[in-house]
C-alpha positions in Angstrom: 110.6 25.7 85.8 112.7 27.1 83.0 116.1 28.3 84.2 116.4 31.6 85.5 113.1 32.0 86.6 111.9 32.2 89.9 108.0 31.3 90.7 105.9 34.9 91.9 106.8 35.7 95.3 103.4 36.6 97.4 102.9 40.0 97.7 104.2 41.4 101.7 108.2 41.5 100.3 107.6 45.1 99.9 106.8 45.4 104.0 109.9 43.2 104.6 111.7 45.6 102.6 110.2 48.8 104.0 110.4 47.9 107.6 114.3 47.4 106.3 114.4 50.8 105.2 113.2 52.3 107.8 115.1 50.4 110.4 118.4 51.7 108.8 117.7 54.7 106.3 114.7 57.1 107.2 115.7 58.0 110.4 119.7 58.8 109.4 120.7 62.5 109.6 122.3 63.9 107.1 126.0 64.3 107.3 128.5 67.2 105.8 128.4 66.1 102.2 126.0 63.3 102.8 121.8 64.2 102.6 119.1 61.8 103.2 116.6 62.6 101.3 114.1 60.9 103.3 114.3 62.0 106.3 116.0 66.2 106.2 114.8 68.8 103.6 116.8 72.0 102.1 114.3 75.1 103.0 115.4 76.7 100.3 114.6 73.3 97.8 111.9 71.3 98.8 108.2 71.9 100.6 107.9 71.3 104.4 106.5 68.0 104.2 109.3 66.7 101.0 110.5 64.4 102.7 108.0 62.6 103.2 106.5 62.9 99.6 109.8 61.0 98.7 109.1 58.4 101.3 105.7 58.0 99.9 106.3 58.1 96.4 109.6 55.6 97.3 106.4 53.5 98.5 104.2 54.0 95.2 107.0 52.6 93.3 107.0 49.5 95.5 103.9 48.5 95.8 103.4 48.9 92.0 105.2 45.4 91.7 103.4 42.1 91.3 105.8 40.0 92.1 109.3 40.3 94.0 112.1 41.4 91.3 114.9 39.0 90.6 117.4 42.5 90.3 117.7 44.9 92.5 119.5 47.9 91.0 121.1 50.3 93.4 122.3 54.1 92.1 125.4 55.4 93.5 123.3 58.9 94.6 120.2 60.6 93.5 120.7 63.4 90.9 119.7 67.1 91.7 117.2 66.9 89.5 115.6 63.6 89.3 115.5 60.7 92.2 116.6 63.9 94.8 113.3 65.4 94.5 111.4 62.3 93.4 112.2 60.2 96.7 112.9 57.5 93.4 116.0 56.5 92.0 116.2 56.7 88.5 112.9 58.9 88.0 112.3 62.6 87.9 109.9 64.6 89.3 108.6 65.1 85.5 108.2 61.7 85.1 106.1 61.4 88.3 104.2 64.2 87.2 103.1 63.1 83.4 100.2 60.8 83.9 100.4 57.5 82.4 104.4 57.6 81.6 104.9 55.4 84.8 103.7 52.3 86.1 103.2 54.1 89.5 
C-alpha cells in the first residue's frame, strides 16, 4: 500500500461516531454565550423542529461517505449564516438547498 493511504474502512464508523456525538454533544444546553445548535433553537430564528433538521442533515453529511476520512476538520463555531442553520459545518443552508451542488 502506497504511503499515506489507508485501506477503506467498512461502512458502521459513522454509528461509532454518532453514538459519540450524541453521548457528549446533543444533549448539552446551551450556555450564556455558548449555543448548541443541536439540541436548543432561537424562536425568533429557526422552526420548532430545527434542531433536529440540523441533527439530521449533520447525519446526511455522514453517511454520504464511502469510506472513513483520513482528516477530520473541526471549525472553531458555526457561522450565523451557514453551518448555524445547516446543522453542517462549513455549508449553508443555500448550499443544502440547490440540488446537485452537494454530495449529500
Amino acid at each position: 500500500m502506497a504511503p499515506g493511504l489507508r485501506p477503506a474502512h467498512p461502512v458502521g464508523w459513522q454509528e461509532r461516531f454518532w453514538s459519540l456525538l450524541e453521548q457528549q454533544l446533543f444533549d448539552r444546553p446551551s450556555l450564556d454565550g455558548l449555543f448548541n445548535q443541536y439540541r436548543d433553537n432561537v424562536p425568533d430564528l429557526d422552526k420548532p423542529d430545527g434542531a433536529s433538521i440540523r441533527r439530521q442533515n449533520f447525519r446526511h453529511y455522514l453517511d454520504s461517505f464511502k469510506v472513513r476520512p483520513v482528516l477530520l476538520l473541526l471549525g472553531e463555531a458555526a457561522g450565523y449564516r451557514g453551518g448555524r442553520f445547516s446543522g453542517v459545518v462549513f455549508t449553508s443552508e443555500g448550499q443544502l438547498l440547490t440540488p446537485g451542488m452537494l454530495p449529500f
